[in-house]
N, C-alpha and C positions, 0 to 999 in steps of 0.2 A: 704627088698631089700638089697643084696648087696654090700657094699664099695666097687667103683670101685679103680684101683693103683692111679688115679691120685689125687682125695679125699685123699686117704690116704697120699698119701707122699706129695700131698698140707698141708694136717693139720700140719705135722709135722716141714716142712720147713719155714711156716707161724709162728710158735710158736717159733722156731729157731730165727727168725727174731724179734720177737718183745720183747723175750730177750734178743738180742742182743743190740736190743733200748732202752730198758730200761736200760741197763746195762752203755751205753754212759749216758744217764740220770744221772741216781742217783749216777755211779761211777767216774763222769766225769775225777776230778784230776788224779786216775789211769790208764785211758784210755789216757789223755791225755799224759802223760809217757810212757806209752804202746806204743804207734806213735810213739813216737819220741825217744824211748830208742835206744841205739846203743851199740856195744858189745853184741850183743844175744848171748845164748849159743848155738852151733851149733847145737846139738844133740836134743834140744827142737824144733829148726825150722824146722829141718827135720821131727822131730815125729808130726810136726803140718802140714808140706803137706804129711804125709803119711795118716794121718785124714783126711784131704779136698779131697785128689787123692782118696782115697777109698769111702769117702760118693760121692761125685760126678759120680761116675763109677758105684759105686751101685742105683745111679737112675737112668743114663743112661743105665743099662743092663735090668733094670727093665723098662724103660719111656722114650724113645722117642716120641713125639705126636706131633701134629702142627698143630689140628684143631681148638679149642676151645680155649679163653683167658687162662683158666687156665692151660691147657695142655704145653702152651707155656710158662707160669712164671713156671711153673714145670720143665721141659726142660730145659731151661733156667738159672733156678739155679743148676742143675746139672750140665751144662758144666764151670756155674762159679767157682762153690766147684773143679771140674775138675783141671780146669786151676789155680785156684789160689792153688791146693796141687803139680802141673806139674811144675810152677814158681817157691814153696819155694824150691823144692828138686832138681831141673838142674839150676838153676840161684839165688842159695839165695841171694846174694850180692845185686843183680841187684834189685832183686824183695823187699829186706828192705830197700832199697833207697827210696821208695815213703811215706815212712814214713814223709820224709821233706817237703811233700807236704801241704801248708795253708789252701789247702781244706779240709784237714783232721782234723776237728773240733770237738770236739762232740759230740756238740747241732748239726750240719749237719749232720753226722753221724747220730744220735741219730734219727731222721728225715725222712732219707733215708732205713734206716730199718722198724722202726716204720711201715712207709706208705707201702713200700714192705709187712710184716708183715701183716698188715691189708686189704691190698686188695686180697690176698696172701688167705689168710685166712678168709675172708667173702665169696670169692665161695666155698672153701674148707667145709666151716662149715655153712655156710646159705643158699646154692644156691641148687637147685636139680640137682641130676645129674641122668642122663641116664648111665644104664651098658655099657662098651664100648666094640667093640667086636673086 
């Protein structure tokens, strides 16, 4: 059978995720720099919402859905990829302020992906999917 789009760019964005979590994990001390660094270089933040604005768009052109759990953590993180490449490049300033945020931990972070990551990713990769039409 098949891999329908939303399997497919669930596995991917799942995997996305749980390296991301691990990466708060095991790399904590430089993530937690990472947050809270100031002075970016400009040209780096842009070329990192030109990465977010383009993966986000490219699953949006490809997956919009709203039927099934999964179709909606798909969705879902396309309009986040979206919005958070649309924030770094019309509003950097505004958008590396949240850097100061205490929520932004790593082990939380670490956590929040993780679990994204693996629910993300058990219907992506365990669950059966019907072709969608």
């Amino acid at each position: 059978m098949k891999m329908n789009i939303t399997t497919r760019i669930g596995r991917i964005v799942s995997m996305y995720y749980l390296v991301t979590g691990l990466g708060f994990l095991i790399s904590s001390d430089f993530f937690s720099k990472m947050i809270t660094h100031t002075g970016s270089d400009p040209v780096l933040i842009n070329l990192s919402g030109m990465v977010h604005f383009f993966i986000g768009m490219t699953i949006l052109v490809h997956h919009f859905k709203w039927r099934k759990p999964i179709q909606v953590a798909v969705s879902l993180s396309g309009i986040f990829f979206l919005l958070k490449g649309a924030f770094l490049i019309a509003l950097p300033e505004l958008t590396l302020q949240t850097g100061n945020n205490p929520a932004q931990t790593p082990w939380a972070m670490a956590i929040g992906f993780i679990g994204v990551g693996l629910l993300i990713g058990y219907s992506a990769y365990f669950k059966k999917h019907q072709e969608e039409k």
